[in-house]
N, C-alpha and C positions, 0 to 999 in steps of 0.2 A: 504493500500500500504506500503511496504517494503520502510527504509527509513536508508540509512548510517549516519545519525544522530539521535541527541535525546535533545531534550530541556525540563529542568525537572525548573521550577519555582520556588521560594522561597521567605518567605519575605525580601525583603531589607531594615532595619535597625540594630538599637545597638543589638547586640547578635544573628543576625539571617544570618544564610549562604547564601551571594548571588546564582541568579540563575547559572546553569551549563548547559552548554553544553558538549552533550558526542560526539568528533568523531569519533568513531570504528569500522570503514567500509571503504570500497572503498568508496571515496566522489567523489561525481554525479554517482553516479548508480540508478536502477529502475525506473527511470524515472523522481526522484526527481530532480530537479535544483536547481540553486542556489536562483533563486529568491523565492521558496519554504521556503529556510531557512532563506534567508530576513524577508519575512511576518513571521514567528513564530519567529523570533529576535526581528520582530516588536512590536506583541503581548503581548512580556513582561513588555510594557510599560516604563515609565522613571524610569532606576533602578542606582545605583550608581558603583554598583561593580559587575564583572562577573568573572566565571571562566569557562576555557575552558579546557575538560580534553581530548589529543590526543595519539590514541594510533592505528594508522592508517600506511600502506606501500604506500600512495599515492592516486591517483584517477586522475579525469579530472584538466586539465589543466586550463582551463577556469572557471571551478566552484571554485578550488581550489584559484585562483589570486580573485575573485570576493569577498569570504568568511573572506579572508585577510584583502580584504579593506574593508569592511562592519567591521570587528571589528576595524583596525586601526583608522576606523572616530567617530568607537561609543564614546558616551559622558559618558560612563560606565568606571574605569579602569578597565582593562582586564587583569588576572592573566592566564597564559598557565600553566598546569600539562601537560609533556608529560610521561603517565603511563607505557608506555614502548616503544614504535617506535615512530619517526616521519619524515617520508621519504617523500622521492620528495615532491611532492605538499604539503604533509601536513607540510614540514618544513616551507614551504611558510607563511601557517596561523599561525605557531607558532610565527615566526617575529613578528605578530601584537599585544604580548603580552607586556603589559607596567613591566611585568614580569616574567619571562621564566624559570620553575623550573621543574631537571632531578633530576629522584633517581639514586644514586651513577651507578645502572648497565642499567640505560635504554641508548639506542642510537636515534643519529639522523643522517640523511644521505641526501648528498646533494649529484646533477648529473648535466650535461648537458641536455638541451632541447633535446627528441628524440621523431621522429617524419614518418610516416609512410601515405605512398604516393603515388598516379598512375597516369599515362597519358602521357603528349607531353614533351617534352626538357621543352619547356619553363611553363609547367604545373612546373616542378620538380625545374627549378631557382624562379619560386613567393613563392614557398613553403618555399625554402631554403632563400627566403628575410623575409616570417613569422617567421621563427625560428629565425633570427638575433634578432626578433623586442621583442619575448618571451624572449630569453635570454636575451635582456636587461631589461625587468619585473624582472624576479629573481635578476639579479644583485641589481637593486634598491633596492629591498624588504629586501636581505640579507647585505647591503651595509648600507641601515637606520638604524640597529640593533646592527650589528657589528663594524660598523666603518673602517672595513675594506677596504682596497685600491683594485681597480679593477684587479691590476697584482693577489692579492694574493685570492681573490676569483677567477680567470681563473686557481689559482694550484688546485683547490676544486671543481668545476663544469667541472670534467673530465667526457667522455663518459662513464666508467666504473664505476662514482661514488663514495665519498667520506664518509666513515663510520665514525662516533666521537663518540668517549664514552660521558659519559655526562661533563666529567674533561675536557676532550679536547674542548667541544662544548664549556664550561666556556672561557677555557683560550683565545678562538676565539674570544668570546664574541657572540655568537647563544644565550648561556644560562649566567642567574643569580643568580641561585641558585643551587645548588648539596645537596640534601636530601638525606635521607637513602635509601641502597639498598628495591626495593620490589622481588614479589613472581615473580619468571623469565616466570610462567604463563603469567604472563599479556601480554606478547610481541605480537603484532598484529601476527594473523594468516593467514598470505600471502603465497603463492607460490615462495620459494627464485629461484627457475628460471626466474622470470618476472625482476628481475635484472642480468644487466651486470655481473657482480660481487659483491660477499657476500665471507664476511671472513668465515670462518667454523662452528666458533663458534658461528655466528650469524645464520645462513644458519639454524644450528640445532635449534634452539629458533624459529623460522620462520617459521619450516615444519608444515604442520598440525598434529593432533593426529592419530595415526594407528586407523583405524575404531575400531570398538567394534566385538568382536566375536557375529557368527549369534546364535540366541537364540538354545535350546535345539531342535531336528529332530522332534518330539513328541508334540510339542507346535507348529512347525509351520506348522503340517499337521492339527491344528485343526482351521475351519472358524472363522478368527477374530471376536470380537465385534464390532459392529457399532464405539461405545465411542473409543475402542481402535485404531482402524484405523481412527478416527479423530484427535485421539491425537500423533500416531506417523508421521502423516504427518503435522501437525502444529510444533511439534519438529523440525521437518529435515527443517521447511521454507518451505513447500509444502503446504497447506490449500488444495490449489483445485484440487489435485490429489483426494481429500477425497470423491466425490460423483459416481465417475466412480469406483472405489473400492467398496462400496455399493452392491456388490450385491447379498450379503449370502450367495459367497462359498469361496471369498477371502481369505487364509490365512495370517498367517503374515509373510509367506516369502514371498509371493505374493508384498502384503505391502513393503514390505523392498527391492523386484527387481523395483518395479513400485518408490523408492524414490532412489535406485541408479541410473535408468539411467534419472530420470529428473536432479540429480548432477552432471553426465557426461554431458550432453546436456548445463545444466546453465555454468559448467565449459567449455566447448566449446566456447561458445555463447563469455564469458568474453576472451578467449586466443584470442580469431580475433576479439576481439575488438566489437563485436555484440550484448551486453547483452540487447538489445531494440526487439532481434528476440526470445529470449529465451523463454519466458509463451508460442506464438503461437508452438512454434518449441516442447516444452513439452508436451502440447496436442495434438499433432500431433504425438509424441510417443505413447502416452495414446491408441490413437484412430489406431495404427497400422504399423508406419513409423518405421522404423529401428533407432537403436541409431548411427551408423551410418551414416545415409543417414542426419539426421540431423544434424548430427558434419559436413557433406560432405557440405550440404546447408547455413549451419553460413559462413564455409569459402570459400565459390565462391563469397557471400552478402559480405565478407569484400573484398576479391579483386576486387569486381565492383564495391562498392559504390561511388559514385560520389563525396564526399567531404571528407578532410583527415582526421584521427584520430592518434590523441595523442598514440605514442606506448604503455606507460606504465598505458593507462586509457582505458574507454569507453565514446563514447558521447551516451548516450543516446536519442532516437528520439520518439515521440508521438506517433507517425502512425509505428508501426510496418514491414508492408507490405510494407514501402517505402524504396527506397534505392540499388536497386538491388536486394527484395527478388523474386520476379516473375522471373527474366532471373537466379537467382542462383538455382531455383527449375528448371527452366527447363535445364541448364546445365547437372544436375545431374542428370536428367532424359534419358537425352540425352547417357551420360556416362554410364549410367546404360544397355540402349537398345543395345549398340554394343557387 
């Protein structure tokens, strides 16, 4: 299973690198929880010093405030590298560091709670009394670090959100150190539309790469290799597109149409907030369903589901099939027949 973290061990003593933590993903995706990275926080046994390297545009709400305090109570001291981003939630976790170190060009960006919602009048004021009780989580988390006074963190937790170079997150007190510039690669690679607002120049650091040009015309009329259609769909984060491919005339355009519309579809999935619909919704391309009809069916499951989600995250859910996936399939079936 796919995991927006990474916990890589180490020994802990004289001359040996404590263990690290990587977070460089949407945190709470795939299905991983927070109690997920509990136990492998657990695992590491009683170590003395940790380091947490962030270079994340955010994630779940709730896994994000849990991750925070799971490091603030560890008995380890806890050094934060933020390698190049550390936005909404993940600035959250950065807070927990007894150390907080930006290279000269990385950013951190703090927002307003935003939050995304259906149902009665008074469905939409309990909602808006959750949000009161979220914001005042952040407040606290950014409040213990900074020292900051509550008027001057409400100039910085605007709807549109507040970018800091790493100098500025200093002078705030977010951060405690200012290192050298790194390679402007490292900037997490998010979608800068999922934010209110992005400066320009971060906006550019933030887009993804232009895809790769498609191989030579000549190469991809010829049926791939077994090995090779395993290996470009373990690339792209696909694994189990790879046995439906299989079947000795696929080429490797084939390959390369059958791995962009499961990224359209996972991309889907994550813009409505659905990425717990995505694997069944990808096989269900595989097997004949429009990429369409599934972008169609992610976003009817977000606008029915029964419980709210975090705008700028996903909650991820067990059970796939729960949540409005049945009435969004048949919606769109419906839509489909007239």
């Amino acid at each position: 299973m796919a995991k927006w973290y990474d916990i890589k061990a180490a020994a802990d003593g004289d001359g040996q690198q404590p263990p690290t933590i990587y977070l460089y993903d949407e945190i709470g995706y795939w299905g991983v929880t927070a109690k997920d990275f509990a136990d492998d926080l657990k695992a590491l046994g009683p170590v003395t010093a940790l380091t947490v390297r962030i270079n994340s545009g955010g994630g779940e709400f709730f896994a994000g405030l849990a991750i925070g305090n799971l490091l603030r109570t560890h008995a380890a001291k806890v050094t934060v590298k933020i390698d190049g981003l550390a936005g909404s939630i993940a600035s959250v976790i950065a807070m927990a560091g007894d150390t907080v170190e930006m290279p000269s060009n990385a950013m951190m960006m703090v927002h307003n709670v935003s939050w995304w919602a259906s149902g009665t009048a008074e469905d939409l004021r309990e909602t808006a009394d959750v949000m009161d009780q979220m914001r005042k989580s952040l407040v606290a988390a950014y409040r213990a670090k900074t020292g900051l006074d509550d008027a001057k963190l409400d100039e910085l937790l605007t709807d549109s959100g507040t970018w800091m170079t790493a100098a500025e997150a200093k002078e705030l007190g977010f951060c405690d150190v200012v290192t050298d510039a790194v390679d402007a690669t490292n900037f997490a690679r998010v979608d800068p539309a999922r934010f209110a607002k992005v400066p320009a120049a971060i906006a550019a650091k933030l887009a993804p790469p232009p895809p790769a040009p498609p191989p030579a015309a000549a190469d991809q009329a010829k049926p791939a290799e077994a090995r090779q259609i395993a290996d470009l769909c373990a690339k792209a984060g696909f694994p189990e597109l790879t046995a439906g491919l299989l079947t000795g005339t696929a080429t490797e355009a084939d390959v390369t149409r059958r791995i962009e519309d499961a990224r359209k579809v996972q991309d889907a999935c994550a813009r409505f907030r659905r990425p717990d619909m995505a694997r069944n919704l990808i096989a269900a391309v595989a097997t004949g369903l429009t990429v369409d009809a599934a972008c169609a069916i992610a976003n009817e499951a977000a606008a029915d589901r029964d419980e709210s989600v975090v705008t700028d995250t996903s909650r991820p859910n067990s059970q796939p099939q729960a949540n409005g996936w049945d009435k969004a399939i048949n919606t769109v079936n419906q839509r489909t027949a007239r």
